[in-house]
C-alpha positions in Angstrom: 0.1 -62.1 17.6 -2.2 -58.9 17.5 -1.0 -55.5 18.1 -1.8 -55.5 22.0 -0.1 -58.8 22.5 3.1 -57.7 21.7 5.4 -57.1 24.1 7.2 -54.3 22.7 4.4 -52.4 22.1 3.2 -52.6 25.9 6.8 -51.4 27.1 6.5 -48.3 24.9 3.2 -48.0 26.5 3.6 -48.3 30.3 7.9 -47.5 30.3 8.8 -44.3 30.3 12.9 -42.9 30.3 13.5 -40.8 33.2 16.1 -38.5 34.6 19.6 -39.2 32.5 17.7 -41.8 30.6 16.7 -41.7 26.7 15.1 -44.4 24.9 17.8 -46.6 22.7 19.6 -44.0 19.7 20.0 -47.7 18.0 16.6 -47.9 15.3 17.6 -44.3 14.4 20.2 -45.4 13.3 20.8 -46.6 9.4 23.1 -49.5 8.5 26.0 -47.3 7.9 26.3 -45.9 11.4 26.1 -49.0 12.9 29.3 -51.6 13.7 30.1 -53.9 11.4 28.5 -57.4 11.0 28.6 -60.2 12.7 27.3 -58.1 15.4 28.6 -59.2 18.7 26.4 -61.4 21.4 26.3 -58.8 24.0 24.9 -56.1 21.7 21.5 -54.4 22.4 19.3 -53.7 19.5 16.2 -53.7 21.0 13.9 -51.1 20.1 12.4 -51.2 23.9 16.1 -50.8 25.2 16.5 -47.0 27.4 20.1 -45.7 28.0 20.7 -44.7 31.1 24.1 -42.4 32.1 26.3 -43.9 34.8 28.5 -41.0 34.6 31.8 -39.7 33.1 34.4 -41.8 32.3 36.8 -39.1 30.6 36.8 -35.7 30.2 39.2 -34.1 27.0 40.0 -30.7 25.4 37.5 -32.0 22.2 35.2 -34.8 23.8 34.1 -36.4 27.0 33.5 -40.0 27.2 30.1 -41.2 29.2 29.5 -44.7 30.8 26.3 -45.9 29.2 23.5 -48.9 30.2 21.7 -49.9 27.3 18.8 -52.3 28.4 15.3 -53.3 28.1 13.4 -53.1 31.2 12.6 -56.2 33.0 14.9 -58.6 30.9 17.8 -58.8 32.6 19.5 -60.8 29.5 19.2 -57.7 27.3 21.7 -55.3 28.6 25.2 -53.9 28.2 27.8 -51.2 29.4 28.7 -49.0 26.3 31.0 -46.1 26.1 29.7 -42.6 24.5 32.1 -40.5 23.5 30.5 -37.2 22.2 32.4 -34.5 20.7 32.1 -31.0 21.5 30.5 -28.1 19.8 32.2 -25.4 18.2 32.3 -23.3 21.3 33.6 -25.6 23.8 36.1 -27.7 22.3 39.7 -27.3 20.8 40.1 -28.8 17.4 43.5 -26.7 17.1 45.4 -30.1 16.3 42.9 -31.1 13.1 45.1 -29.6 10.4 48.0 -31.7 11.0 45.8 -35.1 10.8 43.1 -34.3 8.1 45.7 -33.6 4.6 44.9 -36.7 2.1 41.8 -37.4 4.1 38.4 -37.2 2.3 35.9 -36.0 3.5 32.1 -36.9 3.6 30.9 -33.9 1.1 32.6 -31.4 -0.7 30.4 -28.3 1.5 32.1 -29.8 4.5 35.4 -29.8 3.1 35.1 -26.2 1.8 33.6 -24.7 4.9 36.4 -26.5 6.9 39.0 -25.5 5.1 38.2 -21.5 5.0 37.1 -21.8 8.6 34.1 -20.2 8.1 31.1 -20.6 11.3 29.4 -23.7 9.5 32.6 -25.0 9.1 33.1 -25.0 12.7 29.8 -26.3 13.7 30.6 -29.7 11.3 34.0 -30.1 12.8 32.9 -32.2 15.6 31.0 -34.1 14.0 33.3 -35.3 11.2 35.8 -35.7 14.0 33.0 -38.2 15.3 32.7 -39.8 12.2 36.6 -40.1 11.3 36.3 -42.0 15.1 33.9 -44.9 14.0 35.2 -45.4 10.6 38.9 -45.6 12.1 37.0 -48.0 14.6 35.4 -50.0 12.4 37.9 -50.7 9.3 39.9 -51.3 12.1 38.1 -54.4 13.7 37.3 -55.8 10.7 41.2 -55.9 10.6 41.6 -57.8 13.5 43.3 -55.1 15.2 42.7 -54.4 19.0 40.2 -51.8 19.1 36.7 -51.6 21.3 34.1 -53.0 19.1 32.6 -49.8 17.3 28.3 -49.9 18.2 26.6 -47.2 16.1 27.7 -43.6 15.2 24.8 -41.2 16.2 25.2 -37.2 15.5 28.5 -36.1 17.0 28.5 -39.2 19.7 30.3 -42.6 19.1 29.1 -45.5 21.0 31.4 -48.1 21.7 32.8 -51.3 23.5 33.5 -49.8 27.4 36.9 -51.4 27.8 36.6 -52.2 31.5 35.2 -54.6 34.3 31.7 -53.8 35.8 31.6 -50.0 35.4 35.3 -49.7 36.1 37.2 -49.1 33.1 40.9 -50.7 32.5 43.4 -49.2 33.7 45.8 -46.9 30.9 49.5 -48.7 29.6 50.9 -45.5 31.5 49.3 -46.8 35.1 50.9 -50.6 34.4 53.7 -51.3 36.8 54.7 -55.0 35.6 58.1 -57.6 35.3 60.4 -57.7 32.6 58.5 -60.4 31.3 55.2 -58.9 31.6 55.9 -55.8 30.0 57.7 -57.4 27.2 54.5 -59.2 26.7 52.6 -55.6 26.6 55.0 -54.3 24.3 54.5 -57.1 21.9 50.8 -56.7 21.8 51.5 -53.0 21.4 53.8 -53.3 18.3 51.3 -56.0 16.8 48.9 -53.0 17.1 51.2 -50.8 15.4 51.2 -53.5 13.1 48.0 -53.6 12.1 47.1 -50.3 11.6 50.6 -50.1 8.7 49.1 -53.3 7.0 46.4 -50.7 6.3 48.2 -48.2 5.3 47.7 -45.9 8.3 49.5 -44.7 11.7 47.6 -43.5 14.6 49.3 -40.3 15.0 48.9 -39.7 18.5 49.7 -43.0 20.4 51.4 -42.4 23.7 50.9 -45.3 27.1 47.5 -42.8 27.6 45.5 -43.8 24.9 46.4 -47.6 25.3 44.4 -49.9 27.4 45.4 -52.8 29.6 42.2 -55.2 30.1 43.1 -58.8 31.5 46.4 -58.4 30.1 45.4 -57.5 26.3 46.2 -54.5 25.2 43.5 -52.1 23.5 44.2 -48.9 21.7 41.3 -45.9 22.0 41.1 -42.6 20.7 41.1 -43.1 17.1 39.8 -39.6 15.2 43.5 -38.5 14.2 44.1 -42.0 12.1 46.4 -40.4 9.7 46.9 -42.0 6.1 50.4 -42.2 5.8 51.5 -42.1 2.3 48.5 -39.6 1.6 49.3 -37.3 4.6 52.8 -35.4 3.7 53.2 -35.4 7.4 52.2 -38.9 8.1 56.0 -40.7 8.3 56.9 -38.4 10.8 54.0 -39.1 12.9 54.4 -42.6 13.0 57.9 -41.9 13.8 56.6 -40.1 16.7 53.9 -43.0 17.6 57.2 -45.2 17.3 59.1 -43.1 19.7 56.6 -42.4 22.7 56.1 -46.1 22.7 59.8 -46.9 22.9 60.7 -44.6 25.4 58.0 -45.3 27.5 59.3 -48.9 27.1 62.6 -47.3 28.0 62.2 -45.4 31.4 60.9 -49.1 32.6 63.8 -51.0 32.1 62.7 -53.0 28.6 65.2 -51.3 26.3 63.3 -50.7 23.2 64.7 -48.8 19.9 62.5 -47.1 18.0 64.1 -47.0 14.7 64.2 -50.6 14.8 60.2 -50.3 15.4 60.0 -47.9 13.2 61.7 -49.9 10.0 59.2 -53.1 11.1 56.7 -50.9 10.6 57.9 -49.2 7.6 58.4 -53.0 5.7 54.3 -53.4 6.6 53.4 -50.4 5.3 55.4 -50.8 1.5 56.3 -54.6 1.8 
C-alpha cells in the first residue's frame, strides 16, 4: 500500500475535529495509562477516531464526569460511549477529604509526595492529578480482580476515561434510586457484598461507599468512584472506614425492609481480608 492509499492517512487529511470534538487522546497514550489487556471488543484505538462531548453526566466538589463518543468517521463499527472523568485544578476543586485516604499509600515520585505533604502551590497543582491516577489504578487492579468496576480505558493527564455504565447515552440509574421486592433487593445486596468482597481479598476497602456511588445496570451491580481506595492494614484509619463502607450499606439495606447487620458484614469481610 503506498502512503496515499492508506486510509488513515486520507482521514487525517480531509477530517478535521470541530466544536467539542478532539482527535482520539488514545496513541498519546503509553502502555501504562492504558486498561489492562485483553482489551475489550468495543474499544476504539484507532488513531483516526475524534471524541466528541455529549455532555455532563456528573458534576462533584473534585471532578465532573463527561459523556464521550469515541469514533472514526464514516465506520459506523468503530465507535463507543466512554465516560471522562477529569479532575479539577487546584483552584476549583476540594481535595479537603485526601488526608484521611492517602496514609500508607505510595505515591508516584518522592517530589510529589513532599510537595503534597507540606502543601506547598506545586503540591496543589499535582493533587488532581494523582487523585486521577489513584482512580485508574484502583480501576484497573480492580478488573483484573474480577470485581465489578467499569472497564478502565486509558489515563490521560488529570482525566480518566472509562466504561459509561448506562444504555444509549443514559447512564444506570444509582443503588439509592432502586425501588425493588424483597427478593430483588436481596439479590442487590448480594452482588454488593460480593463487591465488598472483592476489594478485601485485595487487601483494600473503598472508603467511601454509600447506595450513590453504586450502580444498577440490568440488574448487576457496579461500583464507581474509586480515587479514595484505602489500603487497609497500611492506612491506620482503614478498619474504621470499612466499618463505615459496611454500615451505609447495611442501613441503607435497613430503611428498605431487608434487615441487614453490619457487624456481621463487617466480620465476612474482616475473615477475606486476614483469612
Amino acid at each position: 500500500m503506498t502512503f496515499r492509499d492508506d486510509p488513515l492517512v486520507f482521514s487525517f487529511s480531509t477530517i478535521e475535529p470541530g466544536d467539542g470534538q478532539r482527535w482520539s487522546t488514545w496513541p498519546a497514550t503509553t502502555p501504562s495509562e492504558r486498561g489492562p489487556r485483553p482489551w475489550p471488543a468495543w474499544l476504539v484505538t484507532s488513531a483516526g477516531a475524534i471524541d466528541t462531548e455529549l455532555g455532563v453526566v456528573k458534576g462533584g466538589k473534585e471532578a465532573d464526569v463527561f459523556l464521550i463518543e469515541r469514533a472514526v468517521p464514516d465506520d459506523p463499527t468503530q465507535s463507543t460511549i466512554l465516560a471522562a472523568k477529569r479532575y479539577r485544578g487546584a483552584e476549583t476543586s476540594d481535595f479537603h477529604r485526601s488526608s484521611q485516604y492517602v496514609e500508607g499509600r505510595k505515591m508516584r515520585n518522592t517530589r510529589d509526595s513532599r510537595a503534597l505533604a507540606k502543601k506547598t502551590s506545586y503540591g496543589r497543582s499535582v493533587a488532581s492529578a494523582q487523585w486521577a491516577y489513584a482512580e485508574f489504578v484502583a480501576l484497573s487492579a480492580l478488573y483484573e480482580r474480577g470485581v465489578a468496576v467499569p472497564y478502565p480505558v486509558q489515563l490521560h493527564g488529570t482525566e480518566v476515561l472509562m466504561e459509561f455504565i448506562g444504555t444509549g447515552m443514559s447512564a444506570a440509574p444509582r443503588l439509592a434510586q432502586i425501588r425493588g421486592t424483597d427478593d430483588e433487593l436481596a439479590d442487590l445486596f448480594e452482588q454488593v457484598v460480593e463487591i465488598m468482597r472483592g476489594f478485601a481479598r485485595a487487601g483494600y476497602a473503598h472508603g467511601d461507599l454509600s447506595p450513590y456511588n453504586l450502580l444498577v445496570h440490568e440488574g448487576r451491580v457496579v461500583v464507581i468512584d474509586l480515587p479514595q481506595l484505602v489500603d487497609v492494614v497500611g492506612n491506620p484509619a482503614g478498619m474504621t472506614l470499612l466499618e463505615r463502607d459496611c454500615l451505609n450499606v447495611c442501613t441503607w439495606f435497613t430503611r428498605r425492609g431487608l434487615e441487614r447487620d453490619p457487624g456481621e458484614l463487617l466480620g465476612d469481610l474482616v475473615v477475606e481480608l486476614f483469612g
